[in-house]
C-alpha positions in Angstrom: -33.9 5.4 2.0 -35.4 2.4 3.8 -35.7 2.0 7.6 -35.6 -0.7 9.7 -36.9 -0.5 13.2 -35.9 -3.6 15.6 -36.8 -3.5 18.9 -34.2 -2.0 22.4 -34.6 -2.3 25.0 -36.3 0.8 27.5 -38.0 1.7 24.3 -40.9 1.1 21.8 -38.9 0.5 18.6 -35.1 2.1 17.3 -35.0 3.4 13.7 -31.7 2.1 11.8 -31.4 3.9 8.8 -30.2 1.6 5.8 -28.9 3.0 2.4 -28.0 -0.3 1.0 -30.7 -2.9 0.0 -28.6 -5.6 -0.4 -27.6 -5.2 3.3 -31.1 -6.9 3.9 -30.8 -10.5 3.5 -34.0 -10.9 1.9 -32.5 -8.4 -1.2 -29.3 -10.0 -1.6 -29.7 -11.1 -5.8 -28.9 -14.0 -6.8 -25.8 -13.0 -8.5 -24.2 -12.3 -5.9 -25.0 -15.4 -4.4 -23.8 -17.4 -7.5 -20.1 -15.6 -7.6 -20.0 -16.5 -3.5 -20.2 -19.6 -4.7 -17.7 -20.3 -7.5 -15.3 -18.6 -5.4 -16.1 -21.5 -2.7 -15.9 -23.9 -5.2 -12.9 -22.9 -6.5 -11.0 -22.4 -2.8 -12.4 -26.0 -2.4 -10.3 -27.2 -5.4 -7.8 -24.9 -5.5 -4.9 -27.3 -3.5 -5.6 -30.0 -6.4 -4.6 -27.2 -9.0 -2.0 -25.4 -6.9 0.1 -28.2 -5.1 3.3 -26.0 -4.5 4.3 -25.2 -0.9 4.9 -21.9 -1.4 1.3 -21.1 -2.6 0.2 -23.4 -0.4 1.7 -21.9 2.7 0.8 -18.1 1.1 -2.8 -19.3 0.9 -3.0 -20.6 4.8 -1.6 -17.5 6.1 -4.2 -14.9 4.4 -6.9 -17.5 5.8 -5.2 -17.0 8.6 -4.9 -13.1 9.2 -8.7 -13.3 6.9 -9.8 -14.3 10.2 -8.0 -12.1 12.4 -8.6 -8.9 10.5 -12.5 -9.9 10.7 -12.2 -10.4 15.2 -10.6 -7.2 15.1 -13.3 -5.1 12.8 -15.8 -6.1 14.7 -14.8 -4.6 17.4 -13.1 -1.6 15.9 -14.8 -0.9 12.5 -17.9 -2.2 13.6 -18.3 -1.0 17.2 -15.4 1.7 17.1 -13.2 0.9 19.9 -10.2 1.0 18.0 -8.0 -2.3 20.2 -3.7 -2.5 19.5 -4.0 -5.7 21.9 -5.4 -7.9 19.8 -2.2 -9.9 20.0 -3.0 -10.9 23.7 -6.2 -13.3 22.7 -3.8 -14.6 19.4 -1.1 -15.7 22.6 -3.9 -17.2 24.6 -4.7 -19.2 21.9 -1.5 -20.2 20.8 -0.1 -21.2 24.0 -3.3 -22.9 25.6 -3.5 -25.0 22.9 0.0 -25.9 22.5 0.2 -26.2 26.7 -2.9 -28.8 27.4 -0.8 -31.1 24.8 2.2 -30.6 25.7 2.1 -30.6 29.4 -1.3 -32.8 29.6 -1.1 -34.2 26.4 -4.4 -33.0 25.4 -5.9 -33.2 21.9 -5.2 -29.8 20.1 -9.0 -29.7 19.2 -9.9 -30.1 22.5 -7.4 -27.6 23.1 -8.7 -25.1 20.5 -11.9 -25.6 22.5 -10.4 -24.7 25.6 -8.7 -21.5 24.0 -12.0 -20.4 22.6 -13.4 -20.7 26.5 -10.6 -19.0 28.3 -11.2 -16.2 25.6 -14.8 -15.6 26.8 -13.3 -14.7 30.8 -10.4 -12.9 29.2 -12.5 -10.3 26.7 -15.0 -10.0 29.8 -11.7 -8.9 32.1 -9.8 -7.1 29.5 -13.1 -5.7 28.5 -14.8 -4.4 31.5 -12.4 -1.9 32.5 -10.9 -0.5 29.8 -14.0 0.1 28.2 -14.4 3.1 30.8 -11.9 4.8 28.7 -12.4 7.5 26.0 -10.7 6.3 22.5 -7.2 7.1 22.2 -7.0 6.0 26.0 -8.9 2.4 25.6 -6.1 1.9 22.5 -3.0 3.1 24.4 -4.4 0.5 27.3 -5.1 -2.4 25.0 -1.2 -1.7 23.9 0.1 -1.5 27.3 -1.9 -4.8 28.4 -0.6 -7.1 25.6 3.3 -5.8 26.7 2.3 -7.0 30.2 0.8 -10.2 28.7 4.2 -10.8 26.7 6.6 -10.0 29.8 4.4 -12.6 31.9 4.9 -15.4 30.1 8.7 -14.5 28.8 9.0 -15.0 32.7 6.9 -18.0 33.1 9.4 -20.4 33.1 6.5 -23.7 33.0 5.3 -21.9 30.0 8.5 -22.2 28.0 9.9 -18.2 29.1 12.0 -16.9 26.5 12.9 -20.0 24.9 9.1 -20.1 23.6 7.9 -24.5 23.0 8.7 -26.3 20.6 6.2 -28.9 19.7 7.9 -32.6 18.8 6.4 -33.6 15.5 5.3 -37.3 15.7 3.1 -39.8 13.4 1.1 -37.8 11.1 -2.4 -37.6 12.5 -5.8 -35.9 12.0 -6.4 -36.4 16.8 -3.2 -34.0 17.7 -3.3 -31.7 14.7 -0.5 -32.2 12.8 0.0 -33.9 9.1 3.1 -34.7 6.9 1.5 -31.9 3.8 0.0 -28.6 3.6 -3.5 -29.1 2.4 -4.9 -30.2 5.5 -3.9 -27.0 7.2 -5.6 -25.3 4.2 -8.7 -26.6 4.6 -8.6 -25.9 8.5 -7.4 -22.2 7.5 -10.3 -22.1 5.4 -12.5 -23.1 7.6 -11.7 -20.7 10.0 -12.2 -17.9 7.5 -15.3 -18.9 6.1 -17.0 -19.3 10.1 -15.4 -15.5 10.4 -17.1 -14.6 7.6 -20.2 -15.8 7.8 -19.8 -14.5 11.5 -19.9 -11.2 10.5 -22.5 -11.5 7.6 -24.8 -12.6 10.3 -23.7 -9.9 12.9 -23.9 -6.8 10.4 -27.8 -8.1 9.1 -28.5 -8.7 12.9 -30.2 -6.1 15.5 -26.5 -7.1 16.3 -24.8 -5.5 13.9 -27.3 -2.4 14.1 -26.6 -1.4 18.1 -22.6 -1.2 17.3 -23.0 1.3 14.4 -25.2 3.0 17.0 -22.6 2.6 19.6 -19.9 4.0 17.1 -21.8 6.2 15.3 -24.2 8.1 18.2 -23.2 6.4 21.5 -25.7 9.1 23.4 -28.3 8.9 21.2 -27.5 5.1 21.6 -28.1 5.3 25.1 -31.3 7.6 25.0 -33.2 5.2 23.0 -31.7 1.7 25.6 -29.0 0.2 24.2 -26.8 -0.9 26.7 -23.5 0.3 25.6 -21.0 -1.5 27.5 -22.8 -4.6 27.5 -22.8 -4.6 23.4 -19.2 -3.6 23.2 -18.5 -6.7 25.7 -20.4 -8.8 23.2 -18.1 -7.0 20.2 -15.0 -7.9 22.3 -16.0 -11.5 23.4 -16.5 -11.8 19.2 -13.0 -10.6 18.4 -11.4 -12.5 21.4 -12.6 -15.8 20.1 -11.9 -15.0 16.5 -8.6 -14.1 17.5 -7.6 -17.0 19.9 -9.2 -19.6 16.8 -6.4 -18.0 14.9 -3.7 -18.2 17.2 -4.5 -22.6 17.9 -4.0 -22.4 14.7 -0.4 -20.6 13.9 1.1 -22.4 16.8 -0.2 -25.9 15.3 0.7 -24.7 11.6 4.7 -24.5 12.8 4.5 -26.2 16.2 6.7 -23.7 18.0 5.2 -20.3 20.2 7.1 -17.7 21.3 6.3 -14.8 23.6 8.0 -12.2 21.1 5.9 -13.3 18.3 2.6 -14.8 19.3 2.4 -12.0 22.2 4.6 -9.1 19.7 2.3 -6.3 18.5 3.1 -7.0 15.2 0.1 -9.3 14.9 -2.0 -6.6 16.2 -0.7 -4.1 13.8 -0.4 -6.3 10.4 -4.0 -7.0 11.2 -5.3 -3.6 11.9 -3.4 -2.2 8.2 -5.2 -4.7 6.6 -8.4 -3.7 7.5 -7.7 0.1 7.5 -6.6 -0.1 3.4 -9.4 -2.9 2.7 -12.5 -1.0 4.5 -13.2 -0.4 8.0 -16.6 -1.3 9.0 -17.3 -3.8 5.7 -17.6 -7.3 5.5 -15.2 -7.4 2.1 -12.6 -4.4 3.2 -10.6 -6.8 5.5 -10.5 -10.0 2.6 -9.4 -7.2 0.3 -6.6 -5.6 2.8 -5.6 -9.3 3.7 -5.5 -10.0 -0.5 -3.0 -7.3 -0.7 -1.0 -7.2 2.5 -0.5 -10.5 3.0 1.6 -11.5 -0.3 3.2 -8.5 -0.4 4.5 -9.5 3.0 6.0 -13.0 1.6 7.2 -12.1 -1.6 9.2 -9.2 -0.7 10.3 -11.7 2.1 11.4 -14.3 -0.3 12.6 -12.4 -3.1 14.6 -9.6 -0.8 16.2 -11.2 1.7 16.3 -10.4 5.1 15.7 -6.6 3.8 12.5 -7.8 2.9 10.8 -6.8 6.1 11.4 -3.3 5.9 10.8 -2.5 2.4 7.0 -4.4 2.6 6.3 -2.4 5.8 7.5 1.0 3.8 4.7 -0.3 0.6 2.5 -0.9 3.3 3.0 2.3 5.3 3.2 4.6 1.5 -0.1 2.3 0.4 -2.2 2.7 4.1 -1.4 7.2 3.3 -2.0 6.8 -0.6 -5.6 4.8 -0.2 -6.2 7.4 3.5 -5.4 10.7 1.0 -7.1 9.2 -2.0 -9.7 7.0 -0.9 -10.3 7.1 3.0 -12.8 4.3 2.6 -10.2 1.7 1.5 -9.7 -0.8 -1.5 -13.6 -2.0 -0.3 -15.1 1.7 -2.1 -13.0 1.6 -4.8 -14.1 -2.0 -5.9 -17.9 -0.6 -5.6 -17.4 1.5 -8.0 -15.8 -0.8 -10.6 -19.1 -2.4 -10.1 -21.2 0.1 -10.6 -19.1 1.1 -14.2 -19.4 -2.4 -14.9 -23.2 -2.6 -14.1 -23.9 0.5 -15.8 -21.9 -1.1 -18.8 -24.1 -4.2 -19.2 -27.3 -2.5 -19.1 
């Protein structure tokens, strides 16, 4: 088994035990590096091939929730504080975005940058204290704090209240975010996945990535050897705050109306944290994979059943999250290793 041994601080060196070598950037073959990018080249064209607005619109939203379920494993697969608020940093988002341009009439970009600088303040305040907690505590808090978040702006009468904002659609135009077909959204959505990919690629390769398995795995022996604990998991939330709120500019832009029951609902929160519970907590792939299966099974049963839609996809969802948690605790992430290794055994 190789070792790794990056510096902490209050001590000499840190050994990080690594069973993987591909984990090491350096190791990663080249094959893997050439099916990354056919799979880019392919999302790239993919709107010239698939022009419908269905697929279209299918496509956006698991780019969408691709980024979401990435903010929250950082900060619950990767450094194990297991969050249900996550829908409090997709509502700052949505509605500082949306806000600035309609009540300032500020640029939407300028407006994502904004969200993505409130977020910073709000991790560090949401963070701080409830990171005091022990585990089921710090997730019944995070709960508790996005039902306050939604009850303060359904009161907020300058933010819309219960009515939520609808946002006028004028001229089709790249400076406030909003065009007359899908494929330009795409391409944003895609964006946005692709940065929270590559995000985390970086953060699990990085001395990063190493002090939150610590902090997970061995938070005392995490201590003993320097890491500072809270300061890392402040880091892990500022990651999934921004993450989160880049998602939420997004949605509210997508179909120019926010809503404190929806952009501030739980819902996000726990659509998210399914889909990276059946894909793999704690991988880079596991949340694509949950997203790959959650996510159309979401809008087809919504299309093709009706308004009884809704329930029967959360009942395949809840009978697929205790199938894969009885059969394969490690999600779809383990079982997709494994076709690889019969498949590399196979070409040998």
């Amino acid at each position: 088994m190789d070792q790794i041994s990056p510096p902490t601080q209050g001590a000499p060196h840190a050994v990080v035990p690594v069973t993987a070598k591909w984990l090491i950037p350096g190791q990663i073959s080249p094959r893997r590096w050439t099916y990354v990018s056919l799979i880019f080249v392919g999302l790239l064209i993919l709107p010239w091939i698939v022009d419908r607005p269905f697929y279209l619109n299918l496509l956006i939203l698991i780019f969408m929730y691709i980024t979401l379920a990435h903010g929250w494993n950082i900060l619950a697969g990767y450094a194990g504080q297991v969050s249900l608020g996550q829908h409090v940093f997709f509502g700052l988002g949505a509605y500082t975005a949306t806000l600035l341009y309609m009540r300032a009439g500020i640029s939407p970009w300028l407006g994502m940058l904004a969200a993505l600088l409130l977020a910073v303040p709000a991790a560090l305040l949401v963070g701080y204290p409830t990171f005091k907690l022990k585990q089921h505590y710090f997730t019944i808090a995070t709960l508790l704090l996005g039902q306050m978040a939604a009850v303060l702006v359904l009161n907020w009468r300058w933010a819309g209240g219960a009515s939520g904002i609808y946002i006028p659609f004028h001229e089709p135009s790249f400076a406030v975010f909003q065009f007359n077909t899908k494929w330009p959204y795409y391409y944003i959505a895609l964006s946005m996945a692709v940065i929270s990919t590559v995000t985390v690629f970086w953060m699990e390769r990085s001395h990063l990535g190493y002090y939150f398995r610590a902090i997970k795995d061995e938070p005392d022996a995490a201590q003993m050897v320097g890491i500072d604990i809270t300061l890392y998991k402040l880091v892990a939330m500022v990651l999934h705050a921004c993450l989160t709120a880049l998602a939420g500019v997004l949605y509210a832009q997508y179909v120019l109306f926010v809503d404190p029951d929806v952009v501030f609902g739980s819902a996000i929160s726990v659509l998210t944290m399914l889909a990276v519970v059946i894909g793999g907590v704690g991988t880079l792939i596991g949340p694509i994979l949950g997203v790959l299966v959650m996510v159309p099974l979401s809008e087809l049963t919504r299309v093709y059943l009706g308004g009884g839609g809704r329930a029967i996809d959360l009942v395949i969802y809840g009978a697929l999250a205790v199938t894969l948690g009885v059969l394969q605790p490690r999600g779809l992430v383990t079982i997709g290793r494994l076709f690889g290794e019969i498949t590399a055994r196979g070409t040998r």
